[in-house]
C-alpha positions as CSV (number, residue, x, y, z in Angstrom):
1,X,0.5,12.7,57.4
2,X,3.7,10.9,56.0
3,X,1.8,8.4,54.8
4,X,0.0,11.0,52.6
5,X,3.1,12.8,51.7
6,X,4.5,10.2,50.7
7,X,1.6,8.6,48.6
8,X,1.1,12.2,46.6
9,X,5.2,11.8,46.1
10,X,4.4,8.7,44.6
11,X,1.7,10.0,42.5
12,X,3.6,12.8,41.3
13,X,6.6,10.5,40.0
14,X,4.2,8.4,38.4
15,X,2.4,11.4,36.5
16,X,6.0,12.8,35.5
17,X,7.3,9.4,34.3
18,X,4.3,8.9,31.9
19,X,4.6,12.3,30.5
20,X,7.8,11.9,29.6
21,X,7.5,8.3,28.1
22,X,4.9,9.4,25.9
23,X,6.7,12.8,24.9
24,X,9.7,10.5,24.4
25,X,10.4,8.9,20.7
26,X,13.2,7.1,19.0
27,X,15.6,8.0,16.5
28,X,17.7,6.4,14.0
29,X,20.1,8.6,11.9
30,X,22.8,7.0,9.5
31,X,24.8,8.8,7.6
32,X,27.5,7.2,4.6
33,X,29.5,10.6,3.2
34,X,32.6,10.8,1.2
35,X,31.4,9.5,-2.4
36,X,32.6,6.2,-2.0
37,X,30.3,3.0,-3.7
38,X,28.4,0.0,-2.7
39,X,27.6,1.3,0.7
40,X,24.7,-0.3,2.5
41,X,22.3,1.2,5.4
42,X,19.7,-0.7,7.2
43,X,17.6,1.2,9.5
44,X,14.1,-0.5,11.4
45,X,12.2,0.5,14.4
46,X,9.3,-2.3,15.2
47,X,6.9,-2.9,18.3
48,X,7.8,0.9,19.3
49,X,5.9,2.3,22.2
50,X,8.1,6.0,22.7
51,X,5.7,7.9,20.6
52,X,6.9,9.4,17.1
53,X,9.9,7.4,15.4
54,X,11.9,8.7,12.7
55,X,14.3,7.3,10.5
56,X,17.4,9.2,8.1
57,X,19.5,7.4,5.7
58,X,21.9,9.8,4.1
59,X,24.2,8.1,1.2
60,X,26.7,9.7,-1.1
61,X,28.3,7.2,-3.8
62,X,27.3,5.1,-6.3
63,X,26.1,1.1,-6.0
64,X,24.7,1.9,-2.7
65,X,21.3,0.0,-0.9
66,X,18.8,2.0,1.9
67,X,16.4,0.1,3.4
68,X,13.9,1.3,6.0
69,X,11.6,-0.3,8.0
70,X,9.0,0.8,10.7
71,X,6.2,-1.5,11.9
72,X,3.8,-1.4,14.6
73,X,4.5,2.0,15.6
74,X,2.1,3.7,18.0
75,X,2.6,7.3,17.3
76,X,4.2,9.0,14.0
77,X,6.5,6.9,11.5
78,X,8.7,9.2,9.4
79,X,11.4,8.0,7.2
80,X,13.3,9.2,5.0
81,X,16.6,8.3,2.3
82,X,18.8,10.7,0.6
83,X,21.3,9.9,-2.2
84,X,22.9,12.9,-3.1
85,X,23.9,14.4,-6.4
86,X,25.8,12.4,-8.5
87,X,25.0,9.0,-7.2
88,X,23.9,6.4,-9.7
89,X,22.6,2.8,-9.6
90,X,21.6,3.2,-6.0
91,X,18.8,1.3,-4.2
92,X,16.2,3.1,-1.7
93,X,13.1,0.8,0.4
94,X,10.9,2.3,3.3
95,X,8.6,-0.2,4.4
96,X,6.1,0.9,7.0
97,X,3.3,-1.0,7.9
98,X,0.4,-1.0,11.3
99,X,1.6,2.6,12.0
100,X,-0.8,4.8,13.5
101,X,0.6,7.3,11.2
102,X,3.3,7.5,8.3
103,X,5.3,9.7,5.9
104,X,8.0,8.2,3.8
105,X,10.4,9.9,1.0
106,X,13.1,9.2,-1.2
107,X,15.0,11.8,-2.6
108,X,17.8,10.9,-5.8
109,X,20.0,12.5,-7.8
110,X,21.7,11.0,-10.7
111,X,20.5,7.8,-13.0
112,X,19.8,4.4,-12.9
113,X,18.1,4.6,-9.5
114,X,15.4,3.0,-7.8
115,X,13.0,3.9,-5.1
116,X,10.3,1.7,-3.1
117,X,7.7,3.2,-0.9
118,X,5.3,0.0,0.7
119,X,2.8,1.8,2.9
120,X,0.6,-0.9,5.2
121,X,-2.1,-0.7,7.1
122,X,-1.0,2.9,8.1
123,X,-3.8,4.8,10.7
124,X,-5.0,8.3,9.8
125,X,-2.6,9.7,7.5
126,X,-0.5,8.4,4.9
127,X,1.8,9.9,2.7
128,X,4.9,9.3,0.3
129,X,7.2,11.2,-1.7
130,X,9.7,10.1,-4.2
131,X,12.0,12.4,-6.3
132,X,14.3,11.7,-9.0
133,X,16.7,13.7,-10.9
134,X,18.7,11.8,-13.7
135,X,18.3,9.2,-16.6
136,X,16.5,5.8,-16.7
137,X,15.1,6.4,-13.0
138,X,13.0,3.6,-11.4
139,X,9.6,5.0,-9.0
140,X,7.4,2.8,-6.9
141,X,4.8,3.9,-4.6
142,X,2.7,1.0,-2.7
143,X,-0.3,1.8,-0.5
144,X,-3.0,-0.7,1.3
145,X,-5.7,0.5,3.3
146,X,-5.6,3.8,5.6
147,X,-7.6,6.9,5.8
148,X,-6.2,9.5,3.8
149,X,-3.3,8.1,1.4
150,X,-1.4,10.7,-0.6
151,X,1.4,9.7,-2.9
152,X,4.1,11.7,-5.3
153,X,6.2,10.8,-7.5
154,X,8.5,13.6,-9.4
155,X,10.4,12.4,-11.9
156,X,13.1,14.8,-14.5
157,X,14.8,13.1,-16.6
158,X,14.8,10.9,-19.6
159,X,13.5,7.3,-19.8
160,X,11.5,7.2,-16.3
161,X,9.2,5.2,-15.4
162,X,6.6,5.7,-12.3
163,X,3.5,3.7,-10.5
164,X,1.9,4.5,-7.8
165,X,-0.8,1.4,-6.4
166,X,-3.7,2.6,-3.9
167,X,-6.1,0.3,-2.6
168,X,-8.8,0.4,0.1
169,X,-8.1,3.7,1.3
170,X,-11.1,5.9,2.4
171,X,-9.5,9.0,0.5
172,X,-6.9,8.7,-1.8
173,X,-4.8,10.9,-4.2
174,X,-2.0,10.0,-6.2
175,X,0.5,12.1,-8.6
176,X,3.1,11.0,-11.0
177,X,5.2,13.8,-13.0
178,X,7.8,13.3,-15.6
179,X,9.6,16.1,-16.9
180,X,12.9,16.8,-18.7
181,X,15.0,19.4,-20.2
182,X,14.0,19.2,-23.9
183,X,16.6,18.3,-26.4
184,X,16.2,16.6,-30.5
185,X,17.0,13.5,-28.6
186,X,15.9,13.3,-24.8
187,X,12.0,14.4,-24.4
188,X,10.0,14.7,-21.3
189,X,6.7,12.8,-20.2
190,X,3.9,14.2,-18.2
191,X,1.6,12.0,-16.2
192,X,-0.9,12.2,-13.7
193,X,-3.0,10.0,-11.2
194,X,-6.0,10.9,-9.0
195,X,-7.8,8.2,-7.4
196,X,-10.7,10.0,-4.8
197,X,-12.3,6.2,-4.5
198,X,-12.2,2.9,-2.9
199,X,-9.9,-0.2,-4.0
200,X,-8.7,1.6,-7.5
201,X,-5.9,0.4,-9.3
202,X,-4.4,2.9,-11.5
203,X,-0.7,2.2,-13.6
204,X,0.9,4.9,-16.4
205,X,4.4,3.7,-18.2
206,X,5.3,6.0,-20.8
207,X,9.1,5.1,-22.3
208,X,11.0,6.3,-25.3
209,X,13.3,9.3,-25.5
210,X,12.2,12.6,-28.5
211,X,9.0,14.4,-28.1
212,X,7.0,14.7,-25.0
213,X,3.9,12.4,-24.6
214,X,1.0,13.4,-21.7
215,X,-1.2,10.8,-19.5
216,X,-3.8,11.3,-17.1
217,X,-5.8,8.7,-15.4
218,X,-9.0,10.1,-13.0
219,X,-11.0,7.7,-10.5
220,X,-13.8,8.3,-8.5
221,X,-16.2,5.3,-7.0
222,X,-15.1,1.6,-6.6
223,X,-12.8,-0.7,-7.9
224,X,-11.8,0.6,-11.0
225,X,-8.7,-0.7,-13.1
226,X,-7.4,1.8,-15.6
227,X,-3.9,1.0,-17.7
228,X,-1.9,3.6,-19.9
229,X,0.9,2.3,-21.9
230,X,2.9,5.2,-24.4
231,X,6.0,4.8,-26.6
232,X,6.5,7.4,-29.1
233,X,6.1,11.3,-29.1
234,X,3.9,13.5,-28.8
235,X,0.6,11.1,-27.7
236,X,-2.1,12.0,-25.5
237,X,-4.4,9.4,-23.1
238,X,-7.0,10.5,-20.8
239,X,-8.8,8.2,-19.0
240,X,-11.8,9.3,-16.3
241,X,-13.6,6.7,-14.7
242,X,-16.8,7.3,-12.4
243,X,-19.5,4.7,-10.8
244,X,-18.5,0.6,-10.1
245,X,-15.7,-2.0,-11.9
246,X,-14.8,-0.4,-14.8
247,X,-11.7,-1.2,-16.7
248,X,-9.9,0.6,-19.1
249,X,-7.0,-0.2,-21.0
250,X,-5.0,1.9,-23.0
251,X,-2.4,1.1,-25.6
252,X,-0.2,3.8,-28.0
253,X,2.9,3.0,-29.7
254,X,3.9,6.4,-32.3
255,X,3.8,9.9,-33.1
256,X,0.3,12.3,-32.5
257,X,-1.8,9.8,-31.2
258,X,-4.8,10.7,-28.6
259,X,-6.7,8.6,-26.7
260,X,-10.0,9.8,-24.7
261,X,-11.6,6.9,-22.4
262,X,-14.9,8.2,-20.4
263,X,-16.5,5.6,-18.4
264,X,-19.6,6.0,-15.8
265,X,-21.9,2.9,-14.8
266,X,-21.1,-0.4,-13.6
267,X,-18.8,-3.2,-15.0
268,X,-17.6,-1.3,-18.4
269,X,-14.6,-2.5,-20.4
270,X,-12.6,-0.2,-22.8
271,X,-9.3,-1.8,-24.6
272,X,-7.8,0.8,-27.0
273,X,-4.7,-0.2,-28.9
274,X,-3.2,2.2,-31.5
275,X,0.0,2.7,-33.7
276,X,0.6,4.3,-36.4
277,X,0.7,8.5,-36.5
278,X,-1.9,11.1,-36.2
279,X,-4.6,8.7,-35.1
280,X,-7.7,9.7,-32.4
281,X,-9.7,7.4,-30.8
282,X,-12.9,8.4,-27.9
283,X,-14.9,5.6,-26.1
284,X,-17.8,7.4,-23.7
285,X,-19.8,4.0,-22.0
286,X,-22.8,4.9,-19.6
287,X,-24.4,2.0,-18.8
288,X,-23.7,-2.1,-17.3
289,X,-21.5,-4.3,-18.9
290,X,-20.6,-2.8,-21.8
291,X,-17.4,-3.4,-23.7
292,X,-15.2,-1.7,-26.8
293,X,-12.2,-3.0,-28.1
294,X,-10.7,-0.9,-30.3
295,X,-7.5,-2.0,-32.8
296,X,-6.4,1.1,-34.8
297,X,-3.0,1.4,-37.0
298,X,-1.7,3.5,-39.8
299,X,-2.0,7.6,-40.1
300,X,-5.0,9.8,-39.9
301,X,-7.4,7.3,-39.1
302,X,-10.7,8.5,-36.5
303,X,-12.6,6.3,-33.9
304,X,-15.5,7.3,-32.0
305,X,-17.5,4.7,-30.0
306,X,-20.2,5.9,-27.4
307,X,-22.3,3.4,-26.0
308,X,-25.2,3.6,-23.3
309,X,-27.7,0.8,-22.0
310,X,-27.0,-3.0,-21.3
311,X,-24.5,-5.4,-22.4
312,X,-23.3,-4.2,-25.8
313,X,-20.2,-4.6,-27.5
314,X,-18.6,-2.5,-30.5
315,X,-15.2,-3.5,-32.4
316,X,-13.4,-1.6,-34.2
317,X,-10.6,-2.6,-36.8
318,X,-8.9,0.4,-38.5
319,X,-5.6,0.6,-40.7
320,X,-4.0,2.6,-44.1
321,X,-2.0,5.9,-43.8
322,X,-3.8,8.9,-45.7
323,X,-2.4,12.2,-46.3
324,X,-5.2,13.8,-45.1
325,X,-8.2,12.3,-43.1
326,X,-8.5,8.5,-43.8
327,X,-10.9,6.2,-42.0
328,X,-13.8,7.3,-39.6
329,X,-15.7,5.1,-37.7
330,X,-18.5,6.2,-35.4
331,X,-20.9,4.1,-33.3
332,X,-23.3,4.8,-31.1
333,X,-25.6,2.2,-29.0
334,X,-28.8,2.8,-26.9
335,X,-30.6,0.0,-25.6
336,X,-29.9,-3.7,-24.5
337,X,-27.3,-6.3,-26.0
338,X,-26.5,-5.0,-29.0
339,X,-23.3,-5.4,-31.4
340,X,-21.6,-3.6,-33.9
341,X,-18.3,-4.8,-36.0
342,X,-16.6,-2.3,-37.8
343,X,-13.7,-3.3,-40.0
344,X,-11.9,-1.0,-42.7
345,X,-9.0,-2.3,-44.3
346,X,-8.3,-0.5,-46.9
347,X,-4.6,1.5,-47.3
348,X,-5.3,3.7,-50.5
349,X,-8.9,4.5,-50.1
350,X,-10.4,6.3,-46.8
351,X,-13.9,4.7,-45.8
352,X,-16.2,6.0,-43.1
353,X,-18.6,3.9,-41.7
354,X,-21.5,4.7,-38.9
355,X,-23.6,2.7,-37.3
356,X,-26.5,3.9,-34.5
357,X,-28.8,1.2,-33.3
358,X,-31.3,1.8,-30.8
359,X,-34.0,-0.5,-29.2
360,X,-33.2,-4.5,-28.0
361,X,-31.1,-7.1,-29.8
362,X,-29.6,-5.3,-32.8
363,X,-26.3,-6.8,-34.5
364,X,-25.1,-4.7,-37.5
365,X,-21.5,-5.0,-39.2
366,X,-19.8,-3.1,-41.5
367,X,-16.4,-4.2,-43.5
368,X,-15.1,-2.3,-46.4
369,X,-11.7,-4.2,-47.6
């Protein structure tokens, strides 16, 4: 009988002592007050078996470095980094990487900051937040792999610049917003990522201070690449990309420029490079292997390209500034290999040149000087 009582003692204290080590977690809280500058916090919690882990870096000052790092953590990695308002040229990392799950945010007020969010090999859930509130703001957000990978970046302020990265995640959605209080010299930029598909790459920069400029970038399927690139005011790029390995890349440098990239099929290539003012450009490709590469300068000049079938190629050389509508070039492609060359040259007189070819092997070119 004391035997038994004592066994079922045992038993008991063994029960208790695994509840509580797996209720258990570990904490890490560091906190720099009192505005003064070049503080630095390092906070890392590695090869962690007590459950959920969470990490606080709270900094006020200027010239200050937060670095977090979590790996191999067998329950819930949060971590977080504050800079309050006011603080400039400060420096914020979270690293987590082999987590079963993750959340990571940087929050910072004032200018000339930067945040990094590298997300690893994270389990089930993944997500990162960045927010910025200030001038000439830096915004990374870095994700590999895991199930469902959401990322944020809010940016308000002038001059910002954010990227967010997502590959090999089973679901994935990204958003990037740039906003700022309107004045004749400090604008405010929009842009937006979604990636819903597998081992997408998706970068928007947009720079330059005065009128606002808007990008959006829209990925479903697999292994897309899509790049926007704005300087100037009031521009517009859209790109949507659906099916396999299609690249887009998109290039605007000036005033009322829009860009329109649609893309289904497999192994598509759009390049679009404009600058000038007032100048449009639209490439739909539905097909394999097909390419546009568009060069377009000047002011009121119009590019449409729409290609669908194997293999065909259309370029497209555009520039002169016209009061009203200058140059138009259309082209559209059905069929297999074919090629068009469009080139219009002229900066007094507005041409318009179309070209349709349908059926196998056509070639037609078009150059008005």
């Amino acid at each position: 009988m004391k035997s038994n009582l004592s066994a079922l003692a045992l038993g008991l204290a063994l029960a208790f002592g695994a509840s509580t080590a797996m209720a258990a977690s570990a904490t890490i809280t560091i906190n720099q007050p009192g505005g003064s500058a070049n503080n630095t916090a390092l906070a890392t919690q590695q090869n962690s078996n007590l459950g959920d882990n969470s990490a606080t870096i709270l900094q006020e000052g200027s010239q200050g470095n937060a670095t977090t790092s979590q790996d191999r953590n067998s329950g819930y990695a949060n971590a977080s980094i504050t800079d309050h308002a006011g603080s400039n040229h400060n420096v914020g990392l979270i690293t987590q990487t082999r987590s079963r799950n993750a959340t990571g945010s940087i929050d910072q007020s004032g200018g000339n900051n930067q945040a990094t969010i590298s997300q690893v090999r994270v389990g089930t859930m993944v997500s990162g937040l960045i927010s910025q509130n200030g001038d000439l703001n830096v915004a990374s957000i870095d994700q590999y792999r895991g199930g469902n990978n959401n990322a944020t970046i809010n940016q308000s302020g002038t001059s910002q610049t954010g990227t967010i990265t997502q590959n090999g995640a089973r679901n994935s959605n990204a958003t990037i917003t740039q906003t700022a209080q309107f004045t004749p010299d400090q604008g405010y930029n929009t842009a937006t990522i979604t990636d819903t598909g597998f081992g997408d790459t998706s970068t928007i920069t947009q720079v330059g201070s005065g009128n606002p400029k808007w990008a959006t970038i829209d990925q479903s399927g697999i292994g897309h690449t899509a790049d926007i690139y704005q300087r100037g005011s009031m521009s517009t790029a859209n790109v949507t990309q659906s099916g396999l390995s299609n690249t887009a890349d998109v290039s605007q440098v000036g005033s009322y420029i829009t860009a329109n990239v649609t893309q289904s099929g497999l192994g598509n290539t759009a390049v679009v490079d404009q600058n000038g003012a007032v100048l449009d450009a639209t490439v739909k490709q539905s097909g394999v292997g097909e390419g546009t590469y568009i060069t377009q300068g000047g002011k009121n000049n119009v590019i449409d390209v729409s290609q669908s079938g194997l293999f065909q190629t259309a370029t497209i050389l555009q520039s002169g500034s016209f009061a009203s509508t200058g140059h138009l070039a259309t082209v559209m492609q059905t069929g297999i290999a074919n090629t068009a060359l469009v080139q219009q040259t002229s900066a007094s007189v507005a041409g318009t040149a179309t070209i349709t070819q349908g059926g196998v092997g056509n070639n037609a070119t078009a150059i008005q000087m």
